[in-house]
N, CA, C and O atoms as a GROMACS GRO file, in nm:
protein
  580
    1UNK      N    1  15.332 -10.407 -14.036
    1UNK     CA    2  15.306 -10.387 -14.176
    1UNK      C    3  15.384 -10.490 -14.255
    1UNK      O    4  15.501 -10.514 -14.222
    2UNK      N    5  15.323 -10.561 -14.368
    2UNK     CA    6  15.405 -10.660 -14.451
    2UNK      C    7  15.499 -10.586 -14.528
    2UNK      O    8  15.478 -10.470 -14.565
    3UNK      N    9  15.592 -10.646 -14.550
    3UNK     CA   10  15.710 -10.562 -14.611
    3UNK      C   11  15.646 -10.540 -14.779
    3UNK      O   12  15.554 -10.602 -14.833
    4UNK      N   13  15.726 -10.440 -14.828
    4UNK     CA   14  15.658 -10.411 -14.985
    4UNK      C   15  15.744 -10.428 -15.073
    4UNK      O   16  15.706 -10.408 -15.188
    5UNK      N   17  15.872 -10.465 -15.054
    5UNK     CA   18  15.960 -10.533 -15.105
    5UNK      C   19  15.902 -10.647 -15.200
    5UNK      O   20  15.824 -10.737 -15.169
    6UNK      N   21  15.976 -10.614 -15.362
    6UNK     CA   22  15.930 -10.745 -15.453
    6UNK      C   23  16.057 -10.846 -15.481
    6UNK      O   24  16.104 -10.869 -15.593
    7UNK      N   25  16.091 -10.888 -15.390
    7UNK     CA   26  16.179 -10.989 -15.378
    7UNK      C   27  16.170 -11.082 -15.326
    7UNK      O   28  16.093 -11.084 -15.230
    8UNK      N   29  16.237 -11.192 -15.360
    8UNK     CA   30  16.252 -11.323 -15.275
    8UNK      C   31  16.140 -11.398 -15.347
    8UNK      O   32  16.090 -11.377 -15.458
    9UNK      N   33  16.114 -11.496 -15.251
    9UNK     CA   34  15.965 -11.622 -15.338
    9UNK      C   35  15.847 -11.515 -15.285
    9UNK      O   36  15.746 -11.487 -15.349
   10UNK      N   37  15.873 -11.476 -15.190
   10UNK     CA   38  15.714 -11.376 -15.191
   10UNK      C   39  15.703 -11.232 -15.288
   10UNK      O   40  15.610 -11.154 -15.306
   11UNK      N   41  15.782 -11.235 -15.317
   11UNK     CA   42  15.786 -11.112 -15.401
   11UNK      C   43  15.801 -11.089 -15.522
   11UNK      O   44  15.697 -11.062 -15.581
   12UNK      N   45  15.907 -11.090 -15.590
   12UNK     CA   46  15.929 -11.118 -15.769
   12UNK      C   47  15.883 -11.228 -15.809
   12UNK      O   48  15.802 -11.245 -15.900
   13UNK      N   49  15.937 -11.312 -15.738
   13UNK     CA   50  15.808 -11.466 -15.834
   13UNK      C   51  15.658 -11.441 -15.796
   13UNK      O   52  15.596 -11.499 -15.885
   14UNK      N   53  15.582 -11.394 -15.724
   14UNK     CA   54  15.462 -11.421 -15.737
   14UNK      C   55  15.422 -11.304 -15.826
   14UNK      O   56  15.314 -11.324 -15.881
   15UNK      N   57  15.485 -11.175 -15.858
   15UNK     CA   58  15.462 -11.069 -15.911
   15UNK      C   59  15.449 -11.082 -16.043
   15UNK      O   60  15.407 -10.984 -16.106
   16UNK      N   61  15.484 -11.214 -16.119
   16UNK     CA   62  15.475 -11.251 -16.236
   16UNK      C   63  15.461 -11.407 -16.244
   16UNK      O   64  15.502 -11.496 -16.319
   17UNK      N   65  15.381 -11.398 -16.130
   17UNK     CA   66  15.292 -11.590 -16.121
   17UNK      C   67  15.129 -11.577 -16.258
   17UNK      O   68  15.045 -11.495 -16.295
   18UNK      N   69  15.152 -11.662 -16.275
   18UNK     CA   70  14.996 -11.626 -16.428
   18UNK      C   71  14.890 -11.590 -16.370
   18UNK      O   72  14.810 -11.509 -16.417
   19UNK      N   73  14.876 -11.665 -16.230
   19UNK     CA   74  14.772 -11.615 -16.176
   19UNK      C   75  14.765 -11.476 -16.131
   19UNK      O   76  14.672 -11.400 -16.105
   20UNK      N   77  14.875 -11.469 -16.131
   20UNK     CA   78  14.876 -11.302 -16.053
   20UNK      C   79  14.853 -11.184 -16.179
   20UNK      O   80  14.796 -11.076 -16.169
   21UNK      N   81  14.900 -11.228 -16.266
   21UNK     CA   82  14.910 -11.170 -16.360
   21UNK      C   83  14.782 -11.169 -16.441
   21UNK      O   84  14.740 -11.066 -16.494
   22UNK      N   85  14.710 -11.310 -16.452
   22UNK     CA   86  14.556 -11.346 -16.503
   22UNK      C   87  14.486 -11.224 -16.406
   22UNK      O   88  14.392 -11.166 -16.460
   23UNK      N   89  14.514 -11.190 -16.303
   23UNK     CA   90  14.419 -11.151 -16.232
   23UNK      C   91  14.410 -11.023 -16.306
   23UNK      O   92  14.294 -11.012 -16.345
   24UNK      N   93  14.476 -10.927 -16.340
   24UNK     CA   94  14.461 -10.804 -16.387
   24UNK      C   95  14.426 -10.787 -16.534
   24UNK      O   96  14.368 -10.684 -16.568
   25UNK      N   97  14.459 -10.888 -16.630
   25UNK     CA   98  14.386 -10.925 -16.769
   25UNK      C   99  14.217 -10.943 -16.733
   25UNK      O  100  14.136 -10.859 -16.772
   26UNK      N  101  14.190 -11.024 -16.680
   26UNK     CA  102  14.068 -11.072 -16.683
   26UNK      C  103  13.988 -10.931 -16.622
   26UNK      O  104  13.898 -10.873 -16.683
   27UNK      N  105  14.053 -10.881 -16.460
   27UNK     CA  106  13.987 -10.762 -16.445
   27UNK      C  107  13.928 -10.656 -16.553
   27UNK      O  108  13.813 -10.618 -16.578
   28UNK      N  109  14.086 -10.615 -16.619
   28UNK     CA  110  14.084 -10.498 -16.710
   28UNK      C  111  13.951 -10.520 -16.838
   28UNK      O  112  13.886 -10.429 -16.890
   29UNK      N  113  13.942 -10.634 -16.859
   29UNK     CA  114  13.829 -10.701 -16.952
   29UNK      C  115  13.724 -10.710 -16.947
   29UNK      O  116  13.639 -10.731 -17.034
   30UNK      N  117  13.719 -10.691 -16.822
   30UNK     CA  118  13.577 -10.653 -16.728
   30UNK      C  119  13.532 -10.780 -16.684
   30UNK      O  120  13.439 -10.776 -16.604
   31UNK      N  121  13.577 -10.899 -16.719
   31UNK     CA  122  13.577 -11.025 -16.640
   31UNK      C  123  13.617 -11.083 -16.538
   31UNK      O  124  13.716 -11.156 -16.520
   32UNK      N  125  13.470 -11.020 -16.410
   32UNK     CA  126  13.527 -11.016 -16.274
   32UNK      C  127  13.519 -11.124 -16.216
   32UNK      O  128  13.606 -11.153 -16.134
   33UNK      N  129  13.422 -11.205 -16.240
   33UNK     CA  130  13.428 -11.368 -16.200
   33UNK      C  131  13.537 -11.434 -16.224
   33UNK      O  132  13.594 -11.509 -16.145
   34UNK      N  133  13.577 -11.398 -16.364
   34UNK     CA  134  13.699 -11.490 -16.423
   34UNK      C  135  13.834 -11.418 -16.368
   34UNK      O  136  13.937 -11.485 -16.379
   35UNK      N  137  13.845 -11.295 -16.311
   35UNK     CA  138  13.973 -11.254 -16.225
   35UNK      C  139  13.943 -11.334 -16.077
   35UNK      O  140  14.035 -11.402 -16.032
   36UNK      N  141  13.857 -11.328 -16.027
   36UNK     CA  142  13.776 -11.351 -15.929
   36UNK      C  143  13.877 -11.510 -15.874
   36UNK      O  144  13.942 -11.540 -15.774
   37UNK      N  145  13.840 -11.576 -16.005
   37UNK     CA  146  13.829 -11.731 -16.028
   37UNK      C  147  13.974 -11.773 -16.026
   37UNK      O  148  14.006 -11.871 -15.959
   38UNK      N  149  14.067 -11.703 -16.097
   38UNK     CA  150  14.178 -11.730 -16.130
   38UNK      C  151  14.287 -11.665 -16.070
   38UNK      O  152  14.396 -11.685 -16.124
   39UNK      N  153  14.284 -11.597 -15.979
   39UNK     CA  154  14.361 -11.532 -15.876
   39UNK      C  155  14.326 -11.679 -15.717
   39UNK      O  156  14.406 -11.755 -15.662
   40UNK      N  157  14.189 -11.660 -15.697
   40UNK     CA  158  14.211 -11.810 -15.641
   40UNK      C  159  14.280 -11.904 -15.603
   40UNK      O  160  14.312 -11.948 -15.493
   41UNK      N  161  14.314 -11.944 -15.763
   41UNK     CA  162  14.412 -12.086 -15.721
   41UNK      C  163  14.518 -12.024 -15.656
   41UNK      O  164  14.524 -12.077 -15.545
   42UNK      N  165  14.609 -11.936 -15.667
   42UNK     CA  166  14.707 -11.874 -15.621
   42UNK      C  167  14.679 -11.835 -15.469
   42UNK      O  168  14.765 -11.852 -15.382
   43UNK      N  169  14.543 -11.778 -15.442
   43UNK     CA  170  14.533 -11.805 -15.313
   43UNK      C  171  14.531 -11.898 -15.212
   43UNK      O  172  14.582 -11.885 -15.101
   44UNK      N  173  14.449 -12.029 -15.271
   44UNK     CA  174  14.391 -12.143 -15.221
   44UNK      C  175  14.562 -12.202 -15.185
   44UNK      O  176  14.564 -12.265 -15.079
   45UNK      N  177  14.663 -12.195 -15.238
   45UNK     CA  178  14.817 -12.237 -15.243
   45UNK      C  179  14.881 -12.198 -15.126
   45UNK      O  180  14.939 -12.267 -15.042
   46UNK      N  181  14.858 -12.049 -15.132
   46UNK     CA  182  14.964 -11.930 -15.045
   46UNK      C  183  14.876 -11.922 -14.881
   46UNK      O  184  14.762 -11.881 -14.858
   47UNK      N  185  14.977 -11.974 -14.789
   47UNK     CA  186  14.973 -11.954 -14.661
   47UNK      C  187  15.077 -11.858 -14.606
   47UNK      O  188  15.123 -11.859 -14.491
   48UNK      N  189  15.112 -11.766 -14.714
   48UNK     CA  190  15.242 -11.702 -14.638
   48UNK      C  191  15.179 -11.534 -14.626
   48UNK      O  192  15.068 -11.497 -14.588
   49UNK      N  193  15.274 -11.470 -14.665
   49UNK     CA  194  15.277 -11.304 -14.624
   49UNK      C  195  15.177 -11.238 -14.707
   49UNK      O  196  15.125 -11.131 -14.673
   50UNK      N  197  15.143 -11.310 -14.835
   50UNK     CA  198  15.044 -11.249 -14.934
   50UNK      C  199  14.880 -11.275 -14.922
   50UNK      O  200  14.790 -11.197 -14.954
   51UNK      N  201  14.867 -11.432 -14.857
   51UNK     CA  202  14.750 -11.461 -14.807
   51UNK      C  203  14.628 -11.381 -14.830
   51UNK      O  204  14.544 -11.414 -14.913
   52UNK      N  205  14.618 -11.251 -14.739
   52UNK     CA  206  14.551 -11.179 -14.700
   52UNK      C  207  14.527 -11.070 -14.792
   52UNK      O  208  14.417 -11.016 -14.805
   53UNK      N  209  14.672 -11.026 -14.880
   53UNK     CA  210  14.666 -10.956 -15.000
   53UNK      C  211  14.593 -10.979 -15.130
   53UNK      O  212  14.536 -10.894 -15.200
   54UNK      N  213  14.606 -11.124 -15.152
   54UNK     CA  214  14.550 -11.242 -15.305
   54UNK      C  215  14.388 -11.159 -15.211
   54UNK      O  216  14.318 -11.078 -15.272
   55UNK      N  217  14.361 -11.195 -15.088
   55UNK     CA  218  14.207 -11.242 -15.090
   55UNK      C  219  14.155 -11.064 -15.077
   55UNK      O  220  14.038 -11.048 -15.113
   56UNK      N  221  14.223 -10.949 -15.035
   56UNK     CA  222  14.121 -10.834 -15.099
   56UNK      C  223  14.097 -10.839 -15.263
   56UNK      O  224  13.994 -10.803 -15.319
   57UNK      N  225  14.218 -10.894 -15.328
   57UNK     CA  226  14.205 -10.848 -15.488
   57UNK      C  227  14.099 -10.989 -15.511
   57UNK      O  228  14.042 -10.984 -15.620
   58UNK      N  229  14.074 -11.077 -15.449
   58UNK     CA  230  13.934 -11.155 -15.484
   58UNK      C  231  13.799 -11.076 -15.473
   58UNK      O  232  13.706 -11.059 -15.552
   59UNK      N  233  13.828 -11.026 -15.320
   59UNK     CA  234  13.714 -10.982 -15.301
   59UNK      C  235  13.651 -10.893 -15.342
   59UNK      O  236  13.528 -10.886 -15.351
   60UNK      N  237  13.803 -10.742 -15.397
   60UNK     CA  238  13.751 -10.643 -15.487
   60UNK      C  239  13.701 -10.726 -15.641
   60UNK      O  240  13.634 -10.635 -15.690
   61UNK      N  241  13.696 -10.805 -15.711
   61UNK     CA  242  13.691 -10.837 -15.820
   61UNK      C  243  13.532 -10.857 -15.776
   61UNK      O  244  13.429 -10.804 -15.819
   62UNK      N  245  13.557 -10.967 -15.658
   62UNK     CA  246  13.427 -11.000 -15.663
   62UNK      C  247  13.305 -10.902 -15.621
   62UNK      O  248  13.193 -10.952 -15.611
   63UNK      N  249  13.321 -10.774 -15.597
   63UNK     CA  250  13.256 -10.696 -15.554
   63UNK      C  251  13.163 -10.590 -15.715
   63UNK      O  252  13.066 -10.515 -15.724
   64UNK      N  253  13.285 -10.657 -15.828
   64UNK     CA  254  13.261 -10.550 -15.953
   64UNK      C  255  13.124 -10.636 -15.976
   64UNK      O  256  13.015 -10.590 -16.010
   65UNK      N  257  13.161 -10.801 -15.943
   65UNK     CA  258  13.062 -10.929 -16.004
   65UNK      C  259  12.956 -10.851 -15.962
   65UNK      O  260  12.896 -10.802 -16.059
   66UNK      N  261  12.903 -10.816 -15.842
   66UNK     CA  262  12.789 -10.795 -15.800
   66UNK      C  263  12.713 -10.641 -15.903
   66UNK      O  264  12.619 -10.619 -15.980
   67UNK      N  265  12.831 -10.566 -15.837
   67UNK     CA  266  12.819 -10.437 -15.935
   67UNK      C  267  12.752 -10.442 -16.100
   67UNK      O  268  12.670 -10.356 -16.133
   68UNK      N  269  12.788 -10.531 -16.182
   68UNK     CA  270  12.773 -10.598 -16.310
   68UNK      C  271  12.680 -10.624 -16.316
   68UNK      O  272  12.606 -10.581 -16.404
   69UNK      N  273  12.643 -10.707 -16.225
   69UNK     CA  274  12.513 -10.786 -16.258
   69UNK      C  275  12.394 -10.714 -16.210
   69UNK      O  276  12.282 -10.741 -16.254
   70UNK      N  277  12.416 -10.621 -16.118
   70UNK     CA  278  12.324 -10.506 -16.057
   70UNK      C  279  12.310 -10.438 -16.215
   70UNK      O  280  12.208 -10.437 -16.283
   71UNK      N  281  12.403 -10.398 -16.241
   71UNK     CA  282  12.370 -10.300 -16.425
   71UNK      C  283  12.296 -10.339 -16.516
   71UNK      O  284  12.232 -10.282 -16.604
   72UNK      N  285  12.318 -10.491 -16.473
   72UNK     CA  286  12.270 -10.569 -16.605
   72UNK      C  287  12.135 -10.578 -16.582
   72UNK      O  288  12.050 -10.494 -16.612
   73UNK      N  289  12.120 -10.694 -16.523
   73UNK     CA  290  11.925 -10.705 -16.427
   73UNK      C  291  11.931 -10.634 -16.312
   73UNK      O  292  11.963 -10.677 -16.201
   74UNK      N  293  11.884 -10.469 -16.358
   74UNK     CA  294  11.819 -10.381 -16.209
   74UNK      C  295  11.715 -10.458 -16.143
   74UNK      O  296  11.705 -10.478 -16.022
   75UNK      N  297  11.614 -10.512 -16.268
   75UNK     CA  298  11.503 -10.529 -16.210
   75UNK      C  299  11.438 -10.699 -16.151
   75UNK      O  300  11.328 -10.734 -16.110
   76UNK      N  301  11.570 -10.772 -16.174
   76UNK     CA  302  11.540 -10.922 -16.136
   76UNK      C  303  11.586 -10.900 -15.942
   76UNK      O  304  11.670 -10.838 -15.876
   77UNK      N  305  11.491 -10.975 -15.922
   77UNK     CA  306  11.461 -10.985 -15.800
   77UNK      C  307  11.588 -11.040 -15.727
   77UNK      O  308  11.570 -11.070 -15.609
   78UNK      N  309  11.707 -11.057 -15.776
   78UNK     CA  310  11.808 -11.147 -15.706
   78UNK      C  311  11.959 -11.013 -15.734
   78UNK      O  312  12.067 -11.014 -15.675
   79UNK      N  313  11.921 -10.930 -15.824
   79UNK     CA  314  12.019 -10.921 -15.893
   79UNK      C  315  12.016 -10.739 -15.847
   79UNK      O  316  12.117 -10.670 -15.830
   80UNK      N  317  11.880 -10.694 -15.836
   80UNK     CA  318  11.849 -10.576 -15.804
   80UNK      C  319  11.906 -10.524 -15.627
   80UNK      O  320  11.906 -10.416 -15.569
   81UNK      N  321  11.948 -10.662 -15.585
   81UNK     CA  322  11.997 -10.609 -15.444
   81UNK      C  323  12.114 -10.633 -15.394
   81UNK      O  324  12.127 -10.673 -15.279
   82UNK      N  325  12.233 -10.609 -15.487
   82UNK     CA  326  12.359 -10.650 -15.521
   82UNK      C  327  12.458 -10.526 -15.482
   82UNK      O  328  12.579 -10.540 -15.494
   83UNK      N  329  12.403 -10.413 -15.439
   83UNK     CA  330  12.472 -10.298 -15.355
   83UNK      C  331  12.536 -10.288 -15.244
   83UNK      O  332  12.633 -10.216 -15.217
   84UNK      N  333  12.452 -10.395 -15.148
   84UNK     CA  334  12.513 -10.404 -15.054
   84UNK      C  335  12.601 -10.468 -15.001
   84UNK      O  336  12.666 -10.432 -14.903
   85UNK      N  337  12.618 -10.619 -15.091
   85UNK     CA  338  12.704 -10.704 -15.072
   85UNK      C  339  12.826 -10.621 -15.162
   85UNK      O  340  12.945 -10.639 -15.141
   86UNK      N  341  12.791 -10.557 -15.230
   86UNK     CA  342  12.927 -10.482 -15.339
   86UNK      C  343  12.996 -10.390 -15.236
   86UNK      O  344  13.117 -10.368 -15.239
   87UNK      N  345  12.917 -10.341 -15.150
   87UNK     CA  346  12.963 -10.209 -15.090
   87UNK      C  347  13.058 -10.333 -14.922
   87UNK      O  348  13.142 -10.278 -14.851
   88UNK      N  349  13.029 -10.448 -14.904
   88UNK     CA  350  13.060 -10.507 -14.795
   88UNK      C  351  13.189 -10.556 -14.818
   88UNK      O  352  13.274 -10.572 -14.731
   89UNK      N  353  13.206 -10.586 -14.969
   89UNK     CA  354  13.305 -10.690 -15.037
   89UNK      C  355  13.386 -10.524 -15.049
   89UNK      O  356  13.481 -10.529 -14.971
   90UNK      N  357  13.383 -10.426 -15.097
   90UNK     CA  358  13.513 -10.345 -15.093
   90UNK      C  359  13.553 -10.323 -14.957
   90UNK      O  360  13.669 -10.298 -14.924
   91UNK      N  361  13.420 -10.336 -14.847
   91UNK     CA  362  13.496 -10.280 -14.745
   91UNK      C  363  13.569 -10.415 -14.647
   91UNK      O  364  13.614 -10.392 -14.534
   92UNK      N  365  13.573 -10.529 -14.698
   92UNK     CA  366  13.632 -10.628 -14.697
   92UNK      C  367  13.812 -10.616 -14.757
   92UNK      O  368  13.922 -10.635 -14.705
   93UNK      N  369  13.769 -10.578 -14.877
   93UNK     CA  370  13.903 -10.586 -14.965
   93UNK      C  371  14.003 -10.474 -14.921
   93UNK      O  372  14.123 -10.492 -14.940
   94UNK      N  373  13.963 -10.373 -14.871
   94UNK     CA  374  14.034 -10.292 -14.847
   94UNK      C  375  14.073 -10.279 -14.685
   94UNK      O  376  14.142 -10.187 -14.641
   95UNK      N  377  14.013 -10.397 -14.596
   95UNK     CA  378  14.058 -10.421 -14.490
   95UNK      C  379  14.172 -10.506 -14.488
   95UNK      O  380  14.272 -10.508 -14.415
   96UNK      N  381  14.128 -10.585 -14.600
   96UNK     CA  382  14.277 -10.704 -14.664
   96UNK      C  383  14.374 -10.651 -14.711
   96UNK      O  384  14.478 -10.715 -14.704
   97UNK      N  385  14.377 -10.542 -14.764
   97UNK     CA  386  14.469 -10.517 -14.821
   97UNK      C  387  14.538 -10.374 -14.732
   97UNK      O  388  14.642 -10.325 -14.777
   98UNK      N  389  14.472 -10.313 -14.604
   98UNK     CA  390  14.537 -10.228 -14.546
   98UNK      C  391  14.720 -10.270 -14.500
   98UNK      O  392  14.820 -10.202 -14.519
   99UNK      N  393  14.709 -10.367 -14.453
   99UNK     CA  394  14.863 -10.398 -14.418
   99UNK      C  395  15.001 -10.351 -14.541
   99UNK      O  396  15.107 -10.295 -14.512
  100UNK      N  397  14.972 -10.379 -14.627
  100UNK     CA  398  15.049 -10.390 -14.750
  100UNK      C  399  15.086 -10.276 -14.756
  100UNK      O  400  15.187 -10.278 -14.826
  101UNK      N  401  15.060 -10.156 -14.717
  101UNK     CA  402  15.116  -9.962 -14.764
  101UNK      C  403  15.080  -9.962 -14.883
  101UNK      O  404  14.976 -10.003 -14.935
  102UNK      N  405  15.185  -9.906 -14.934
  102UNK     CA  406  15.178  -9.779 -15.019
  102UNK      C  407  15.166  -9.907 -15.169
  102UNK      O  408  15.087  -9.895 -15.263
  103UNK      N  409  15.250 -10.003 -15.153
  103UNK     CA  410  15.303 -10.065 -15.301
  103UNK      C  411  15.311 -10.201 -15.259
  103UNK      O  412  15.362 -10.228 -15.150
  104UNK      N  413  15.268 -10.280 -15.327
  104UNK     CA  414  15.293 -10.420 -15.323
  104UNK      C  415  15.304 -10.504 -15.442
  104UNK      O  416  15.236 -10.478 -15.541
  105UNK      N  417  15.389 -10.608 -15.441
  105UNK     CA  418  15.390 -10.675 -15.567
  105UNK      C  419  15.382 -10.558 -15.664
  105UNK      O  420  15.304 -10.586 -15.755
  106UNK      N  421  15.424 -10.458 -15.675
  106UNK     CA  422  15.372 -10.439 -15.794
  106UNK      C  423  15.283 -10.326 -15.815
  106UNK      O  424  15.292 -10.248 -15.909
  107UNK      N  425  15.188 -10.320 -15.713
  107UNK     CA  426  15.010 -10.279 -15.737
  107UNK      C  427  15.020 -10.150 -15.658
  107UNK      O  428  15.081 -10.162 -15.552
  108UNK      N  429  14.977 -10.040 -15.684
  108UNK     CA  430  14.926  -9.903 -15.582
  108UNK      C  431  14.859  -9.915 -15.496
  108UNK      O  432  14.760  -9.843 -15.489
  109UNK      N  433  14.889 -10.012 -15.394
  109UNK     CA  434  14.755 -10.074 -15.311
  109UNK      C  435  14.661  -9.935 -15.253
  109UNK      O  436  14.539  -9.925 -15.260
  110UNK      N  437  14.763  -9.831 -15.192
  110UNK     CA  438  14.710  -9.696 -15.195
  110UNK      C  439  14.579  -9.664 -15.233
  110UNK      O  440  14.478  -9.638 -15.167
  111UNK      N  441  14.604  -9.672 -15.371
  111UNK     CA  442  14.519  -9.616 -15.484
  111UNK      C  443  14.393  -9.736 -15.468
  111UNK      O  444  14.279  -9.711 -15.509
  112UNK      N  445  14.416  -9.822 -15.426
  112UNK     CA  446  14.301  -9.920 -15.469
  112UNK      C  447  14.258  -9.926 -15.370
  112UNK      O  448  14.189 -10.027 -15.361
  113UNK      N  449  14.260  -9.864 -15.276
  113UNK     CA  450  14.221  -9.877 -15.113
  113UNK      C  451  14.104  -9.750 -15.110
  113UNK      O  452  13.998  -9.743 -15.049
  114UNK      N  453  14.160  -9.673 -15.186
  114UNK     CA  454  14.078  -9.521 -15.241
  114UNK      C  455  13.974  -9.557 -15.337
  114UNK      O  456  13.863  -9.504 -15.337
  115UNK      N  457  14.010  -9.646 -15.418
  115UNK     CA  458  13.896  -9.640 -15.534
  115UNK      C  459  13.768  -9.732 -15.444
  115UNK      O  460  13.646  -9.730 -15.459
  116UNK      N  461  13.856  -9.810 -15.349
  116UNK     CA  462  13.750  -9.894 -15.285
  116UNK      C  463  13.612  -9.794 -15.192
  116UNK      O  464  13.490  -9.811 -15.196
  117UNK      N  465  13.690  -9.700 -15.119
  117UNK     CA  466  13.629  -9.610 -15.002
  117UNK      C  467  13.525  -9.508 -15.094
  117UNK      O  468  13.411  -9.465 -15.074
  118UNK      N  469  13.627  -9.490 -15.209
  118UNK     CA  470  13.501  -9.366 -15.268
  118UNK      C  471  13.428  -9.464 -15.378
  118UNK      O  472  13.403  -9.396 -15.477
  119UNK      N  473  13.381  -9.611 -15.396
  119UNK     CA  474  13.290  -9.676 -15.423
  119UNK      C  475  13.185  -9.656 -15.335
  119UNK      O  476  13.084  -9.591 -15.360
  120UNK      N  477  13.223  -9.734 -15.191
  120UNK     CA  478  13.142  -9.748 -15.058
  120UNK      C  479  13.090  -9.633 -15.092
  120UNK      O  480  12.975  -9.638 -15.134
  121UNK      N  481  13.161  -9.485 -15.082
  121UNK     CA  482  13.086  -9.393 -15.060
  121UNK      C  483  12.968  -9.359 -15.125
  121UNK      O  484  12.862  -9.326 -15.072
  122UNK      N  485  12.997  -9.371 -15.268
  122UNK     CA  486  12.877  -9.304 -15.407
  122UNK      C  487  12.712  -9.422 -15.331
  122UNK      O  488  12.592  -9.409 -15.306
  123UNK      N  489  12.819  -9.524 -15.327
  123UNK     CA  490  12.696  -9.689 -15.286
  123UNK      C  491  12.563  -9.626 -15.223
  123UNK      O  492  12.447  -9.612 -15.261
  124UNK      N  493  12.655  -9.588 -15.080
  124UNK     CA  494  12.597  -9.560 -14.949
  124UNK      C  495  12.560  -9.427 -14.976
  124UNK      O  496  12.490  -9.392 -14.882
  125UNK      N  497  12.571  -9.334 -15.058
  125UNK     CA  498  12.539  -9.164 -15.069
  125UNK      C  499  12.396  -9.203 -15.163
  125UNK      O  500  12.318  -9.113 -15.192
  126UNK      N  501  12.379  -9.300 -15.193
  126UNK     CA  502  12.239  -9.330 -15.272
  126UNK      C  503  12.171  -9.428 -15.203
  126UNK      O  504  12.089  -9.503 -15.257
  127UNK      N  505  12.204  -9.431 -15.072
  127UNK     CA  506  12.130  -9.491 -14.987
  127UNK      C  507  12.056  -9.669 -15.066
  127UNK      O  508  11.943  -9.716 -15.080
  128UNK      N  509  12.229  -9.727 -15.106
  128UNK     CA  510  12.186  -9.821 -15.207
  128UNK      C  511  12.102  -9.840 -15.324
  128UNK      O  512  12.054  -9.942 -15.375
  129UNK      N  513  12.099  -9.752 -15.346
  129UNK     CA  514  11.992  -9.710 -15.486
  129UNK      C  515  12.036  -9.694 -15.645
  129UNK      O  516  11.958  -9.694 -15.740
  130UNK      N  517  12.183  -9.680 -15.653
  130UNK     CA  518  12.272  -9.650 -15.774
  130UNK      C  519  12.370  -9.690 -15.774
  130UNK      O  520  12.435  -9.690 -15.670
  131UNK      N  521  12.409  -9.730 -15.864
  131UNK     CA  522  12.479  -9.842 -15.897
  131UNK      C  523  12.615  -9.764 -15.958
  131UNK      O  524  12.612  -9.728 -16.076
  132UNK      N  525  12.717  -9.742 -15.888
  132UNK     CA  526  12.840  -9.622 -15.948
  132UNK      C  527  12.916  -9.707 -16.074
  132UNK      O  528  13.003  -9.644 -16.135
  133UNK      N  529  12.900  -9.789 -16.098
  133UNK     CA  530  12.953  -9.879 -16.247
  133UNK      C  531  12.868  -9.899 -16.372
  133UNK      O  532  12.756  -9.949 -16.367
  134UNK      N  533  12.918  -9.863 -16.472
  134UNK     CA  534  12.886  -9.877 -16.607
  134UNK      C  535  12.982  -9.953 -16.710
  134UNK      O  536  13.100  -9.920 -16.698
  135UNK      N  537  12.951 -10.056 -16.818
  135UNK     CA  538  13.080 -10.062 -16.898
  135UNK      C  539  13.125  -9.902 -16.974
  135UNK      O  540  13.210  -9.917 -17.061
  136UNK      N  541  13.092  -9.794 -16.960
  136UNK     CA  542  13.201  -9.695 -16.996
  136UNK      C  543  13.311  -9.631 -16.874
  136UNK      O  544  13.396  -9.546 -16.899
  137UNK      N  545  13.292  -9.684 -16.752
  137UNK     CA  546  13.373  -9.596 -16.636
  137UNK      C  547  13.432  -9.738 -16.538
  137UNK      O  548  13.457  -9.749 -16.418
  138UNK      N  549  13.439  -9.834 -16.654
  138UNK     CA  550  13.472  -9.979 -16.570
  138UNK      C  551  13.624  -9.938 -16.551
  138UNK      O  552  13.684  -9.894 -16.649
  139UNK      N  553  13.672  -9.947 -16.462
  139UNK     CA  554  13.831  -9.920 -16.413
  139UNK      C  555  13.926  -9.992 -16.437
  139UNK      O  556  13.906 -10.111 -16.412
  140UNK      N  557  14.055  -9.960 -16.489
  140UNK     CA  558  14.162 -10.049 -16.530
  140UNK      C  559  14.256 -10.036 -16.403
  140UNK      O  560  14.267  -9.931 -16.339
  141UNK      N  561  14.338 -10.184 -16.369
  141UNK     CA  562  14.422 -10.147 -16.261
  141UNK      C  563  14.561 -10.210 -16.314
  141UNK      O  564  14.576 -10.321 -16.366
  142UNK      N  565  14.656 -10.116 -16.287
  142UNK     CA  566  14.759 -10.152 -16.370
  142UNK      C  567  14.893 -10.172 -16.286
  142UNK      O  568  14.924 -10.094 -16.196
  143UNK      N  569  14.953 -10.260 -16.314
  143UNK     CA  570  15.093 -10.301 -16.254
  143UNK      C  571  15.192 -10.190 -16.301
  143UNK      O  572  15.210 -10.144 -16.414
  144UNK      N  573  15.269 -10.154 -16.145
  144UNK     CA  574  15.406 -10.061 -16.211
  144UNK      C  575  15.523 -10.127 -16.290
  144UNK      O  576  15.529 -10.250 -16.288
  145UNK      N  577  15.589 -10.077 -16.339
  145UNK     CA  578  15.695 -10.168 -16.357
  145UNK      C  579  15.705 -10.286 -16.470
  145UNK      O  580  15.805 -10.359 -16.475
   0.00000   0.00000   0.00000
């Protein structure tokens, strides 16, 4: 298990790196491309202990992208089949982010490991058919501390 300790260069400095920090503005805004996008560079950098951590919180972001755009055009032919890659990308993100426990940097990884599983679930309980996101139940994820 990666340690959950926010210390050292892997820990308190990246916990308040812009990117790290962009990442949860842009989320909360509902701008999942642009968390998506800007958590990135911070990944594309980091070969160390977080690696694997940066790339679930890509992949959950990028999983809302799909979600979004499923809400937006149900009925465009590109956009209407965006469930399954949404439902692949949490169960991606939350494979990335299993190592980490309970707390990391900062984040309830816990909790976001949950919001990921009972996404998959609603996804897959509609046999890809419904789309569990709306802009009124879009989710905020918030740093402790």
């Amino acid at each position: 298990m990666v340690s959950t300790l926010d210390t050292g260069t892997a820990g308190e400095g990246v916990a308040f790196d812009p990117c790290y920090v962009g990442w949860f503005s842009c989320f909360n805004e509902g701008r999942y491309y642009e968390a998506h996008d800007v958590l990135e560079h911070l990944w594309l950098r980091s070969r160390d202990a977080n690696h694997a951590f940066f790339k679930g919180l890509i992949q959950f972001a990028g999983a809302f992208v799909h979600l979004r755009k499923n809400y937006e055009r149900p009925q465009h032919p590109k956009d209407r089949s965006r469930l399954r890659p949404a439902a692949r990308l949490f169960q991606l993100a939350a494979q990335n982010l299993a190592p980490y426990g309970h707390t990391h940097l900062r984040l309830d990884v816990r909790a976001l490991r949950e919001r990921c599983a009972a996404l998959i679930a609603a996804i897959e309980a509609s046999g890809f058919a419904r789309n569990p996101w709306n802009p009124a139940n879009a989710p905020r994820i918030e740093l402790a501390g």
